[in-house]
Backbone of each chain as ProteinMPNN parsed JSONL, in Angstrom:
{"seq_chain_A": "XXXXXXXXXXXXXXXXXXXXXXXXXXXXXXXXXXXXXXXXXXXXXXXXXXXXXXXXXXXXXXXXXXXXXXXXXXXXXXXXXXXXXXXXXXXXXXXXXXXXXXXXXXXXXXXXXXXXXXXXXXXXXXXXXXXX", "coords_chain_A": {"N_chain_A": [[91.295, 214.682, 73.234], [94.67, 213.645, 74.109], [97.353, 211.233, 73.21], [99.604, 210.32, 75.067], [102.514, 209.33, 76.461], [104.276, 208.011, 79.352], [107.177, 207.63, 81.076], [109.057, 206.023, 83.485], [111.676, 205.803, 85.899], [112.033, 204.092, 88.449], [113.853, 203.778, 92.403], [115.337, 200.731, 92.506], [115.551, 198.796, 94.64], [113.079, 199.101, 95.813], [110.339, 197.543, 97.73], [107.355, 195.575, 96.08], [105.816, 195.958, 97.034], [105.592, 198.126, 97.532], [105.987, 199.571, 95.114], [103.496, 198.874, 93.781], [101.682, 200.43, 95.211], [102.622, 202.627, 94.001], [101.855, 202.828, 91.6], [99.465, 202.278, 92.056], [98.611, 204.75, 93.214], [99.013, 206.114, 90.971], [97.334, 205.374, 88.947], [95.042, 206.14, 90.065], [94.802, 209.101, 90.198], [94.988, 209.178, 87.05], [92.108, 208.002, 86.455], [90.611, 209.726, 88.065], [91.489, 211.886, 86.905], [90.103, 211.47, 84.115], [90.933, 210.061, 82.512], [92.483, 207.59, 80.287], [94.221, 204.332, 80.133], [96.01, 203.134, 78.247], [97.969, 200.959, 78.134], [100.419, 199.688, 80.388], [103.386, 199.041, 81.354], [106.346, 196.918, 82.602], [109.169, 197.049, 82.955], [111.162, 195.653, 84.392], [114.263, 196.108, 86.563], [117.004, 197.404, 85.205], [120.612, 198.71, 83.969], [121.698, 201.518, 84.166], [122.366, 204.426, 81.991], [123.922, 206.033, 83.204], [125.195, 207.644, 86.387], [122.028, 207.895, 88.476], [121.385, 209.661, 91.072], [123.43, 208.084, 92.958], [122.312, 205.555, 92.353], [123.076, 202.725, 90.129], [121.244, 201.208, 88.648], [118.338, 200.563, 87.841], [114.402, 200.468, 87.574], [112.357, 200.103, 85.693], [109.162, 201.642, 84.372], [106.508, 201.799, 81.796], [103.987, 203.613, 80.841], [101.185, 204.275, 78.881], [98.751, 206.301, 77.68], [95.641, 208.076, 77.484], [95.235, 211.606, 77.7], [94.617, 214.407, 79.073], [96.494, 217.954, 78.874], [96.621, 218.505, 81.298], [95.953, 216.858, 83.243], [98.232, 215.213, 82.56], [99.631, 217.406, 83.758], [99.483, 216.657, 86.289], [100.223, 214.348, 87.245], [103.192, 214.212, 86.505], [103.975, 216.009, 88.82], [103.073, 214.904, 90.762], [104.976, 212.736, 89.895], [107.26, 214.032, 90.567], [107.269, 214.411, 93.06], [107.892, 212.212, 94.273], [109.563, 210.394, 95.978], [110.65, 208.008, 95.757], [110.608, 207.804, 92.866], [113.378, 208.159, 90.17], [113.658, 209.625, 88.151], [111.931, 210.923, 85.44], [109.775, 210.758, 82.434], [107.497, 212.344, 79.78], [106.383, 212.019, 76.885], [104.467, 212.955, 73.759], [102.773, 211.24, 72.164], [100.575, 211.455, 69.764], [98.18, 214.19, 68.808], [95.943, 214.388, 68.572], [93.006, 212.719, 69.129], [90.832, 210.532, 67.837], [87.116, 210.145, 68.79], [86.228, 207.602, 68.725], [88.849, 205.978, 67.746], [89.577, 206.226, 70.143], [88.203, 204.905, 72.072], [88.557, 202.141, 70.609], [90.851, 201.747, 71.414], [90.537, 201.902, 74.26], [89.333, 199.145, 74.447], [91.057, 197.588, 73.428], [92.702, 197.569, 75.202], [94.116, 195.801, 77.83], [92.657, 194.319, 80.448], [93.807, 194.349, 83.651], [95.683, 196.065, 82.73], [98.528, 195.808, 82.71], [101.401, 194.671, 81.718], [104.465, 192.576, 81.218], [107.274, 192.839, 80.716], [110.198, 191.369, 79.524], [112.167, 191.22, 77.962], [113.044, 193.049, 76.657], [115.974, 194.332, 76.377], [117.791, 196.692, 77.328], [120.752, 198.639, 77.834], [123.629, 196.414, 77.212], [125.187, 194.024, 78.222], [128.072, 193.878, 77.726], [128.469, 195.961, 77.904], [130.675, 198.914, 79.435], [130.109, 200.434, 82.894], [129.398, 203.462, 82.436], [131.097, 205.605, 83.924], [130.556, 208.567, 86.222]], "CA_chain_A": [[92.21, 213.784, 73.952], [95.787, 213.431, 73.207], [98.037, 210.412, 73.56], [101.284, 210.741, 76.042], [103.299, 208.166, 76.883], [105.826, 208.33, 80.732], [108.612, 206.39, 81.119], [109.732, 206.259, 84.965], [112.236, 205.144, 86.37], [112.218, 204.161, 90.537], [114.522, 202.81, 92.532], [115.751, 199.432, 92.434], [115.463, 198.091, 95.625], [112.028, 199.048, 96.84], [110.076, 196.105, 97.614], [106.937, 195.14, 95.426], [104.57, 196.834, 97.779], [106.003, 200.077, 97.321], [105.331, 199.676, 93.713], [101.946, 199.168, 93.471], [101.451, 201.593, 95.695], [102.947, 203.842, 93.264], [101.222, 202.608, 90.559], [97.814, 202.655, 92.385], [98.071, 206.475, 93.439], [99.036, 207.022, 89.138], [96.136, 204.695, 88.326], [94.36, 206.819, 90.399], [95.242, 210.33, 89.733], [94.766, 208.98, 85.993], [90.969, 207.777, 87.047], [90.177, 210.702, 88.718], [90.778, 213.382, 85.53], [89.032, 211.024, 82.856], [92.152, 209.729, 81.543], [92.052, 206.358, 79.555], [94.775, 203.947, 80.393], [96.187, 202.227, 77.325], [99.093, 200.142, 78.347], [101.706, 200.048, 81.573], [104.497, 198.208, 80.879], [106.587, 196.811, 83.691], [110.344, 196.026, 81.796], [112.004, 195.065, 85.12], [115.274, 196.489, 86.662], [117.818, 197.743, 84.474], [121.157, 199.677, 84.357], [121.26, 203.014, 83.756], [123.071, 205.036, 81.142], [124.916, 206.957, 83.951], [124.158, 206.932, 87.92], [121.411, 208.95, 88.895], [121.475, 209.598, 93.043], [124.109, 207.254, 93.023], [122.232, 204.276, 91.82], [123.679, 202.757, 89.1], [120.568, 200.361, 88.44], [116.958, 201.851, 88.101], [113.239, 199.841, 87.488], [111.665, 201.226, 84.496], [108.123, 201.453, 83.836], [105.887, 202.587, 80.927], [102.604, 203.909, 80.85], [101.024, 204.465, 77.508], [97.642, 206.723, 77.883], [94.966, 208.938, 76.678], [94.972, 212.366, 78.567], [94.557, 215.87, 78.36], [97.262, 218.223, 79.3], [96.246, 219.443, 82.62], [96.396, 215.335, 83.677], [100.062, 214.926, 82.411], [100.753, 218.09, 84.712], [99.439, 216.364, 88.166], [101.08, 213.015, 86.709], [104.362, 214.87, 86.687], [104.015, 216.75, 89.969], [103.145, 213.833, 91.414], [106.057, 211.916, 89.999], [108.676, 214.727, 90.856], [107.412, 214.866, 94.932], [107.863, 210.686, 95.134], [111.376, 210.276, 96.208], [111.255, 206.394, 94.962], [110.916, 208.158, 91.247], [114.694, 208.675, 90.003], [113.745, 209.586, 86.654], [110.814, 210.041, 84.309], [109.514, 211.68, 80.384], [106.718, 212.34, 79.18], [106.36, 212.079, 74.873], [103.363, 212.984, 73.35], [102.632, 210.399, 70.659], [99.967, 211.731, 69.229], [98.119, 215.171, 69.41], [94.286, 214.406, 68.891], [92.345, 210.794, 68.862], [89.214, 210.582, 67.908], [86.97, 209.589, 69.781], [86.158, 206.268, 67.859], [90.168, 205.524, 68.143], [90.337, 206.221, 71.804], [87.243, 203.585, 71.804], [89.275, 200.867, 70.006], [92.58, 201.575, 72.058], [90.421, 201.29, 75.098], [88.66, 197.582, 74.01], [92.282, 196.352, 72.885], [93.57, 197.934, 76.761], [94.073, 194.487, 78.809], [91.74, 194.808, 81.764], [94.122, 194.984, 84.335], [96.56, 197.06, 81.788], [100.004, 195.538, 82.9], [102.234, 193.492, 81.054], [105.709, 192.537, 82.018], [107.984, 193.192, 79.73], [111.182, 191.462, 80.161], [112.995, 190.742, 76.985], [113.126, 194.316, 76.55], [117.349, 194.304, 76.896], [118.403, 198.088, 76.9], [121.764, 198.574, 77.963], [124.145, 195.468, 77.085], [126.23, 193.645, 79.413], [129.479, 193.797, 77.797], [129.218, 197.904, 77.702], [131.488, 198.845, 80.871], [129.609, 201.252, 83.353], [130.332, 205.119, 82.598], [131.928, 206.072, 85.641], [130.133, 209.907, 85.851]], "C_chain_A": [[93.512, 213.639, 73.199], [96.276, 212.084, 73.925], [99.469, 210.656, 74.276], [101.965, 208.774, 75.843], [104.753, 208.737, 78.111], [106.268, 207.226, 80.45], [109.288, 206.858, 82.558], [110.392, 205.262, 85.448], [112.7, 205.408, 87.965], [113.557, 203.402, 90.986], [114.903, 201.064, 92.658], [114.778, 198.405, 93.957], [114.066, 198.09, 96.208], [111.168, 197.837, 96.494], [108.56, 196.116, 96.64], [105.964, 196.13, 95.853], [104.585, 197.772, 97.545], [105.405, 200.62, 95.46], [104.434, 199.815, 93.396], [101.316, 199.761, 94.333], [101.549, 202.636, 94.964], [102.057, 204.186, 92.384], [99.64, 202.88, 90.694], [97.507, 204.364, 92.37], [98.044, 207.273, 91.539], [97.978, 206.355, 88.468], [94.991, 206.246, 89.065], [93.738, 208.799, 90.063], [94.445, 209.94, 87.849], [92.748, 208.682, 85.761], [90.177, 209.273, 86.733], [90.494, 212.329, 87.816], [90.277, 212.539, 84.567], [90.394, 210.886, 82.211], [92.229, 208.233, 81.703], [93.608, 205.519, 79.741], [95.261, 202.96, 79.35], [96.976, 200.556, 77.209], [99.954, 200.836, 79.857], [101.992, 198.706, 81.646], [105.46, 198.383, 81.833], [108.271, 196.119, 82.878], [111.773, 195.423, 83.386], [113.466, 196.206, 85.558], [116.387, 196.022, 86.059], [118.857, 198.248, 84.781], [121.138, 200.532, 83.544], [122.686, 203.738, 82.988], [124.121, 205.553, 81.928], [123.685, 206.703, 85.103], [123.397, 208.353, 88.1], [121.013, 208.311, 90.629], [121.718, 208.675, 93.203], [123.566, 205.768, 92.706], [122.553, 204.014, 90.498], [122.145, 201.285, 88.31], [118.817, 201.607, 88.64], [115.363, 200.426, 87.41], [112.136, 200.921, 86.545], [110.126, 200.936, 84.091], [107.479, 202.548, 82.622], [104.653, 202.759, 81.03], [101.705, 205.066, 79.355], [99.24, 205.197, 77.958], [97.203, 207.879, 77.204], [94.468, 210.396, 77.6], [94.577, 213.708, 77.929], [95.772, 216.289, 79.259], [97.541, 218.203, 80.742], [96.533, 218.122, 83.633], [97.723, 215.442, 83.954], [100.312, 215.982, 83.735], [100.825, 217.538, 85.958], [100.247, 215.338, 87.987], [103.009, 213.598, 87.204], [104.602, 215.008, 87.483], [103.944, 215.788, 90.665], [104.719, 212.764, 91.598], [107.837, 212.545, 91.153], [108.723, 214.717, 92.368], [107.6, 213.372, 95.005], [109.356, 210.642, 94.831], [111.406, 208.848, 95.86], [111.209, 206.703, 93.471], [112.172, 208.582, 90.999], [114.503, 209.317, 88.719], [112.694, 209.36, 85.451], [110.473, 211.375, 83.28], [108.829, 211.456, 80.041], [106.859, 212.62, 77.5], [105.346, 212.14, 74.835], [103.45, 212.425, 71.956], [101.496, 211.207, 69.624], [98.725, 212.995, 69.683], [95.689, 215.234, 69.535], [94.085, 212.619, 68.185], [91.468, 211.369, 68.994], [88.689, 209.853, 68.888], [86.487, 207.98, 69.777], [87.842, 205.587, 68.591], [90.164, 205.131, 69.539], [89.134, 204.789, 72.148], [88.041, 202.11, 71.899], [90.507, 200.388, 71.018], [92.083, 201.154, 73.552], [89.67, 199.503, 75.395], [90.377, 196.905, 74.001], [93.511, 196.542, 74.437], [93.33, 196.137, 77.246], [93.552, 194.706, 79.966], [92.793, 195.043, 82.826], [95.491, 196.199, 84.199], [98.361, 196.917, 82.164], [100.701, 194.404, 82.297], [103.874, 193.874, 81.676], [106.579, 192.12, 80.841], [109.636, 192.655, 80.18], [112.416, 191.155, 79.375], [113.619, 191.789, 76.206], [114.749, 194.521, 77.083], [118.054, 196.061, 76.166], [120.236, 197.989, 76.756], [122.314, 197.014, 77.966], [125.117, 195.328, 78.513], [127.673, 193.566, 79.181], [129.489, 195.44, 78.066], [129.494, 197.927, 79.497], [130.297, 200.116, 81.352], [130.335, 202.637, 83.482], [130.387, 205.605, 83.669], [131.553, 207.483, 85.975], [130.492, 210.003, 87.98]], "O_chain_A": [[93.572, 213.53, 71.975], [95.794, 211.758, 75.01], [100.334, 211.309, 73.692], [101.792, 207.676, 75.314], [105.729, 209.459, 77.905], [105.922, 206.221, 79.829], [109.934, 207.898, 82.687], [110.0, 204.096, 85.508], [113.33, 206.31, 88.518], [114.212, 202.644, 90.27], [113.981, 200.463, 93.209], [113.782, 197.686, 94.039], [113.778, 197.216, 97.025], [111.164, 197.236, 95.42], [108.62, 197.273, 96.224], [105.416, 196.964, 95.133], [103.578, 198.439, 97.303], [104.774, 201.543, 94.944], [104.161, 200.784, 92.689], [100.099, 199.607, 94.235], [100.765, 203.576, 95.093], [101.525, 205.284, 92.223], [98.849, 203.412, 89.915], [96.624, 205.016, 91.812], [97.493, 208.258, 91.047], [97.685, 206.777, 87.349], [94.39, 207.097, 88.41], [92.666, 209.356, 89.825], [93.393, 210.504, 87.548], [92.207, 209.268, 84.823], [89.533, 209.741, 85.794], [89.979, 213.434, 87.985], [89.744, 213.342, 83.801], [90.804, 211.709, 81.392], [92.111, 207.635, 82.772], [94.459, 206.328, 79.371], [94.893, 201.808, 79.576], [96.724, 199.529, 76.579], [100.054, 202.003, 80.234], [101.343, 197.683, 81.863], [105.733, 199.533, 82.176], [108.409, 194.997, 82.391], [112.908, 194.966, 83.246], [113.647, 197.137, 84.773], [116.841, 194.879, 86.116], [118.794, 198.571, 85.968], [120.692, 200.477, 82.398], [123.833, 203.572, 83.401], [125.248, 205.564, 81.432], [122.548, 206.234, 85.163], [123.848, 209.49, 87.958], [120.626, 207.255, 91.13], [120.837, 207.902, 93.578], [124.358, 204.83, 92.802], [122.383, 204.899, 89.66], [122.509, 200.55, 87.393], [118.457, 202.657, 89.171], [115.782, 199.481, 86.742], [111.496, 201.96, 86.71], [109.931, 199.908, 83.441], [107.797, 203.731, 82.499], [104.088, 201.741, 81.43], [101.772, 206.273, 79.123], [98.535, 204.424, 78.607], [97.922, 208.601, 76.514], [93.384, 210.328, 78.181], [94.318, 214.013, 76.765], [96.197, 215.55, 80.147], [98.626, 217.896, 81.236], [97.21, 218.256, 84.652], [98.302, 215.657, 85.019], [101.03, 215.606, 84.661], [101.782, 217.696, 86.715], [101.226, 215.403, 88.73], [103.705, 213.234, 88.151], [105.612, 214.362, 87.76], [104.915, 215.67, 91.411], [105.307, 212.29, 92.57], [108.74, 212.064, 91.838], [109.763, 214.92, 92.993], [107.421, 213.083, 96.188], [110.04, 210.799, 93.82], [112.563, 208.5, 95.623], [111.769, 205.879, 92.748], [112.376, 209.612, 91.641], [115.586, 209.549, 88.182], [112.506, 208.362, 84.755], [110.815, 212.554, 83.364], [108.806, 210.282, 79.674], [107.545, 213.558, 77.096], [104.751, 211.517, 75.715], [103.973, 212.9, 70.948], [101.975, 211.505, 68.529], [98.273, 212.876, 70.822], [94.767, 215.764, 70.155], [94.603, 211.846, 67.379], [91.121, 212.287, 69.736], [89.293, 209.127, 69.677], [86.425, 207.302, 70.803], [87.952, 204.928, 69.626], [90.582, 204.085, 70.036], [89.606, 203.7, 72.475], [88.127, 201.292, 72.815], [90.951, 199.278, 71.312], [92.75, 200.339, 74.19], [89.609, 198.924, 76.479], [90.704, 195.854, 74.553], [94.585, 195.991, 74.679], [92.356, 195.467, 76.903], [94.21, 195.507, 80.631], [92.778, 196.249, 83.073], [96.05, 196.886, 85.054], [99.216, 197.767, 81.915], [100.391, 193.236, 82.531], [104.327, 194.856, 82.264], [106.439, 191.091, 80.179], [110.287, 193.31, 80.994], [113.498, 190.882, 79.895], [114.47, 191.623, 75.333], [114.838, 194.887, 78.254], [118.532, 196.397, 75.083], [120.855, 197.435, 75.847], [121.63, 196.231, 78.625], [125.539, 196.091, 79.383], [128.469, 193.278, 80.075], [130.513, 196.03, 78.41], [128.923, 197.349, 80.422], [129.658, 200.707, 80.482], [131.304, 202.972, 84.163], [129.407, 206.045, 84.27], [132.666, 207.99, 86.112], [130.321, 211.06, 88.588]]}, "seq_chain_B": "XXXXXXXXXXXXXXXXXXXXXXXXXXXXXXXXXXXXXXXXXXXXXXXXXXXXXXXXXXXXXXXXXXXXXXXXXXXXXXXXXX", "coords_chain_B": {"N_chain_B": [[143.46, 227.496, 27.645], [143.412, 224.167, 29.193], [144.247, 223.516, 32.689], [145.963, 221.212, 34.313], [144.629, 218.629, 36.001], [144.79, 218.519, 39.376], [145.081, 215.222, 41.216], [142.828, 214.256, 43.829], [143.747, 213.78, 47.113], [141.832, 212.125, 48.354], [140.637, 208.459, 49.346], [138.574, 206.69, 47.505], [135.074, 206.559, 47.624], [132.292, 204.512, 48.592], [128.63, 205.272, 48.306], [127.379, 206.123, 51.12], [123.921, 204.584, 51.816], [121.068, 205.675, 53.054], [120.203, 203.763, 55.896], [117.34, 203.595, 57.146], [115.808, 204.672, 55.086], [116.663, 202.678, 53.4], [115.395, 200.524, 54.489], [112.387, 201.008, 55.07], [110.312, 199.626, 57.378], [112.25, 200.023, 59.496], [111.625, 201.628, 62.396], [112.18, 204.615, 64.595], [112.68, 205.117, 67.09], [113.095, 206.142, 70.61], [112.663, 204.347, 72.999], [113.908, 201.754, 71.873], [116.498, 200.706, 72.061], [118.579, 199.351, 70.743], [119.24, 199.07, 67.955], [119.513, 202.225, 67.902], [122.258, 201.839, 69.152], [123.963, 201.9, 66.944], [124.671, 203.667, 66.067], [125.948, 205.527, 67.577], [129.178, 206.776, 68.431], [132.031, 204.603, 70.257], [132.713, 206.573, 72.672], [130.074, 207.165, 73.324], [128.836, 209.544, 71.862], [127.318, 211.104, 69.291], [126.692, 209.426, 66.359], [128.117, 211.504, 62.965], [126.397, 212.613, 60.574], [127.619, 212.447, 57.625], [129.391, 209.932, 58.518], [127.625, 207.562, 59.468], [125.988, 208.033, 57.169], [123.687, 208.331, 57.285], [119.963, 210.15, 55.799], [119.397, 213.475, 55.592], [116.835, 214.105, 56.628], [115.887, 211.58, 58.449], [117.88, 211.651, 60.018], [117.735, 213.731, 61.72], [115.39, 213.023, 62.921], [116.556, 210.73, 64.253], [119.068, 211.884, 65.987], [116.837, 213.532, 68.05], [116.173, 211.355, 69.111], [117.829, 209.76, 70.05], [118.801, 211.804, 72.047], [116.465, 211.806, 73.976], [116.533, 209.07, 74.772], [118.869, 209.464, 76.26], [117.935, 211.324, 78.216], [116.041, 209.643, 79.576], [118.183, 207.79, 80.519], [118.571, 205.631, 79.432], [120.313, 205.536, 77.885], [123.48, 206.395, 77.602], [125.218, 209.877, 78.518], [127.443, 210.082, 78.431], [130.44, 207.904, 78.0], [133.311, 205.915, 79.621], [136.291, 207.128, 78.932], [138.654, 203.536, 78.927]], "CA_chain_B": [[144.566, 225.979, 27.843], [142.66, 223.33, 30.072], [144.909, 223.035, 33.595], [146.238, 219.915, 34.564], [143.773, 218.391, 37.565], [145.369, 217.243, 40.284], [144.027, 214.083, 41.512], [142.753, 214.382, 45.618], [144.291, 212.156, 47.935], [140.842, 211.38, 49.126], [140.031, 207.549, 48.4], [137.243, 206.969, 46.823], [134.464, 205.838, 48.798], [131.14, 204.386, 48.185], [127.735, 206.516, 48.655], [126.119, 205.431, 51.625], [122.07, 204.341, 52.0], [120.434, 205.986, 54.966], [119.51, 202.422, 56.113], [115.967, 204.083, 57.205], [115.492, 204.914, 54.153], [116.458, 201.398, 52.894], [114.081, 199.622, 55.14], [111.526, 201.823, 55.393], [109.959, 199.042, 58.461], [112.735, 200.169, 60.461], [111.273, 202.618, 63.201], [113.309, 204.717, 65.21], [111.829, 205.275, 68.706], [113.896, 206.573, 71.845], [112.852, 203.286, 73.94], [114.869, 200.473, 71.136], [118.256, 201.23, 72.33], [119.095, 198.124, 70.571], [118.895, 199.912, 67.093], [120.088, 203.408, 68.054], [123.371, 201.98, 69.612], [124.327, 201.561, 65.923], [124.827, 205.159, 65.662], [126.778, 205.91, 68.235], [130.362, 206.153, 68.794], [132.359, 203.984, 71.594], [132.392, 207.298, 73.675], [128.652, 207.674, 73.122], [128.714, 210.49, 70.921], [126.057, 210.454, 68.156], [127.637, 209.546, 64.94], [127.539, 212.189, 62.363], [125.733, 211.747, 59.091], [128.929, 211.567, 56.848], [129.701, 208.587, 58.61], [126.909, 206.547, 59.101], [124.958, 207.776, 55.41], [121.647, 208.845, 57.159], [119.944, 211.162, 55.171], [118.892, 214.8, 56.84], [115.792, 213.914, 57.669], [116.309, 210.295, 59.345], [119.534, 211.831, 61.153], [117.146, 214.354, 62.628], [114.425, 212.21, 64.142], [117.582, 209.842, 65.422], [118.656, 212.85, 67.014], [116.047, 213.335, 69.185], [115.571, 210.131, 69.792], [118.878, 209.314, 71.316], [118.559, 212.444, 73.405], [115.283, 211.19, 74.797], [116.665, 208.095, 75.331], [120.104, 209.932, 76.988], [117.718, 211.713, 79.4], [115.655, 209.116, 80.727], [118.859, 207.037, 81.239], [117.937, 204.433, 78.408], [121.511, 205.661, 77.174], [124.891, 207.241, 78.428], [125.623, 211.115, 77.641], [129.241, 209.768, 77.645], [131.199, 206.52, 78.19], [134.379, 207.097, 80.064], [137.098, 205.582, 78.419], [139.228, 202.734, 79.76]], "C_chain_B": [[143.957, 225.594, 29.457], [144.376, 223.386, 31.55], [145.299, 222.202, 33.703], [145.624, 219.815, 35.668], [144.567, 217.876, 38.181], [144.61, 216.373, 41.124], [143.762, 214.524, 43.333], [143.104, 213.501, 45.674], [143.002, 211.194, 48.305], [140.622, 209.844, 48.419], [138.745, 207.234, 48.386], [136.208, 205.827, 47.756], [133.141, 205.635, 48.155], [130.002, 205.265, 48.511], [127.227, 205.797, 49.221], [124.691, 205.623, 51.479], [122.089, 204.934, 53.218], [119.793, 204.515, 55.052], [118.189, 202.856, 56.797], [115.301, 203.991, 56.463], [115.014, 203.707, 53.366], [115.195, 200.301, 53.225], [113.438, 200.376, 55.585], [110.299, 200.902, 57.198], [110.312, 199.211, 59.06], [112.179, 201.558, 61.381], [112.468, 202.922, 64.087], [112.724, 205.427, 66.358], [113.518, 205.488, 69.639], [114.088, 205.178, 72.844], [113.372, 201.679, 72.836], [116.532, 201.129, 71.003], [119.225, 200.586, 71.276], [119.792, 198.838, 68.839], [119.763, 201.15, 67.115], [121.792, 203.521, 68.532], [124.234, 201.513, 68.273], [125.161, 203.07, 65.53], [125.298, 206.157, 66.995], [128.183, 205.614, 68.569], [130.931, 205.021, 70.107], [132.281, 204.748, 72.979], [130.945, 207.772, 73.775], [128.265, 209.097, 72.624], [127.824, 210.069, 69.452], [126.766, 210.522, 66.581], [127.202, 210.347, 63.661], [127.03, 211.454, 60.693], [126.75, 211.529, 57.838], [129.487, 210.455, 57.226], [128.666, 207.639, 58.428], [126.008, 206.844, 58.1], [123.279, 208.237, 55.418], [121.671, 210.298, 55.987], [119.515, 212.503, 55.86], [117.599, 214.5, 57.5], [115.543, 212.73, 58.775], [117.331, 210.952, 60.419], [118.895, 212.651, 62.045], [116.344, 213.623, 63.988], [115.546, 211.289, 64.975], [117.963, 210.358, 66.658], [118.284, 212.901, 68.137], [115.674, 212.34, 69.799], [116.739, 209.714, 70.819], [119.096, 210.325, 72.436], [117.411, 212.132, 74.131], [115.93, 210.02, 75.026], [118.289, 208.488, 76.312], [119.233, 210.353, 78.228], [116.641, 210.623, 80.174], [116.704, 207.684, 81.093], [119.264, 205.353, 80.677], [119.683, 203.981, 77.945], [122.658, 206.38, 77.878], [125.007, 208.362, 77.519], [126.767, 210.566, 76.962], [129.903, 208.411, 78.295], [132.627, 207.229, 78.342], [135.404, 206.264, 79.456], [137.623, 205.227, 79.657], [140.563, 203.377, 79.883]], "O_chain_B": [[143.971, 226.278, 30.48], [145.508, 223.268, 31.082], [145.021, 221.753, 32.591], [145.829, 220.694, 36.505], [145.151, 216.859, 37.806], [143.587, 216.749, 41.697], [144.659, 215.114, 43.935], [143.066, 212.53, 44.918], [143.023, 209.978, 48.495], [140.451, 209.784, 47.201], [137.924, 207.535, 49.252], [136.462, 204.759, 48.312], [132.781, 206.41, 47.269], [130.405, 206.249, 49.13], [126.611, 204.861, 48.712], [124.237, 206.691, 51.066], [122.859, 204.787, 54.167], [118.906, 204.19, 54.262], [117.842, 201.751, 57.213], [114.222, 203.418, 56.608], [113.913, 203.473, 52.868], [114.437, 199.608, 52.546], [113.751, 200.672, 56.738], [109.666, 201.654, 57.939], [109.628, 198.972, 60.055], [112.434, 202.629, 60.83], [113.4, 202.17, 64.373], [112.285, 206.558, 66.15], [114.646, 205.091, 69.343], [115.159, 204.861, 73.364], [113.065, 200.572, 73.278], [117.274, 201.706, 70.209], [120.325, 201.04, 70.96], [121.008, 199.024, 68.815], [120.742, 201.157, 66.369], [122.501, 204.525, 68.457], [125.188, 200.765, 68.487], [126.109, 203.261, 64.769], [124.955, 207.32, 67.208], [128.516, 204.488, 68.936], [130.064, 204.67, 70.907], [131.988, 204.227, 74.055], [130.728, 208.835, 74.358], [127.3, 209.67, 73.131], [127.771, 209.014, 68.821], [127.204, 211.474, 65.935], [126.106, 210.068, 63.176], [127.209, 210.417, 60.055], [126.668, 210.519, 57.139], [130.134, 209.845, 56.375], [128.658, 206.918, 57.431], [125.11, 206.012, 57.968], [122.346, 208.406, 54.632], [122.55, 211.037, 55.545], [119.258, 212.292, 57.045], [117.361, 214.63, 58.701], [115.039, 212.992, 59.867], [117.389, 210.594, 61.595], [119.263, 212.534, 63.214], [116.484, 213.605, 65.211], [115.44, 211.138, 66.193], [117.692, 209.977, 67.796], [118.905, 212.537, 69.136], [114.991, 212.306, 70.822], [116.63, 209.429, 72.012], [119.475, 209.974, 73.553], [117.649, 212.317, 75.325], [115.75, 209.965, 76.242], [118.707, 207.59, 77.043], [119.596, 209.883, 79.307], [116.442, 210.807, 81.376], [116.283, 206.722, 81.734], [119.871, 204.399, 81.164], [120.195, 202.878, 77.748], [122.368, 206.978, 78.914], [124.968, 208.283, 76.291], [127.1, 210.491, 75.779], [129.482, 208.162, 79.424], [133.104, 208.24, 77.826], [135.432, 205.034, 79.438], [137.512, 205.735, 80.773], [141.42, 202.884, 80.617]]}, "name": "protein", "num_of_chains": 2, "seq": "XXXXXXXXXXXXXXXXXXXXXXXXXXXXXXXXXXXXXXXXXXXXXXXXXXXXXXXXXXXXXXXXXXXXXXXXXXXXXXXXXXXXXXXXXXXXXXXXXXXXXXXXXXXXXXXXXXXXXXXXXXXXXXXXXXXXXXXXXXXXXXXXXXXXXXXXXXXXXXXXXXXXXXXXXXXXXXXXXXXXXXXXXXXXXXXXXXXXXXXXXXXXXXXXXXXXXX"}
């Protein structure tokens, strides 16, 4: 098992429903290859470094987990065909967990594995918006 | 017969710390923008290591980190000026 970590960013505006919709089909997908769910981290809508498909605002989530490769690829594929995804990166934190570790990381997982993250201040509010 | 040196204009400057180095607690991750926007110019250009003192290996991992945080949007390639 290795450790990943995505970082996606959807659009802004879609309403709540749409979300955990999203989130259910990547819970699911995640489920459904034996992949361990560590953390998903919800940091709220943000703006964005530069506009991607003209939004200049984007809703960033994290999802911290224990997969194997072949996972990450449907994860991906998945993300790239949902037109509410503007934007997402996979990192591989770490390249093997034992299986003890992956144990521990899943005991210290929060049962329904979402926290809301909102103090999390990326981009500042005095920086002007790069005009791209 | 010794030369006469001539002095450089350069003035003399202190030797920076890679502040990494210094505080070894400081982590440098792609998602703490907060941190990384230390080391970037006003046009968002990544400041080189003669200026801000990192050492080669800190300046590397920064690096990559502010391009991971450039492509998922965390950060601006470029800031346009005013």
């Amino acid at each position: 098992m290795r450790r990943y970590e995505t970082i996606f960013v959807t659009q802004p505006e879609l309403s709540d429903e749409d979300h955990a919709e999203l989130l259910e089909k990547l819970r699911s997908i995640l489920t459904s290859l034996k992949g361990d769910l560590v953390k998903l981290e919800d940091w709220g809508v943000k703006k964005l470094g530069y506009h991607i498909r003209k939004n200049s605002r984007g809703r960033y989530f994290l999802m911290d987990y224990l997969a194997t490769p072949n996972l990450v690829r449907e994860l991906e594929r998945n993300l790239r065909l949902s037109d509410r995804v503007l934007k997402f990166q996979t990192v591989k934190i770490s390249d093997q967990v034992s299986p003890e570790a992956a144990q521990a990381l899943k005991e210290a997982a929060p049962p329904e594995g979402m926290i809301k993250v909102t103090e999390r201040t990326s981009l500042p509010e005095e920086q002007e918006e790069g005009g791209i | 017969m010794p030369k006469p040196q001539f002095k450089k204009k350069r003035p003399f400057q202190r030797r920076k710390v890679c502040v990494f180095c210094a505080d070894s607690s400081m982590k440098i991750d792609y998602k703490d923008v907060k941190t990384m926007r230390h080391f970037i110019t006003e046009r968002g250009k990544i400041l080189p290591r003669r200026i801000s003192g990192n050492c080669a290996r800190h300046q590397r991992v920064l690096t990559t980190e502010i391009k991971r945080a450039r492509n998922i949007a965390l950060m601006p390639f470029s800031i346009a000026s005013s």
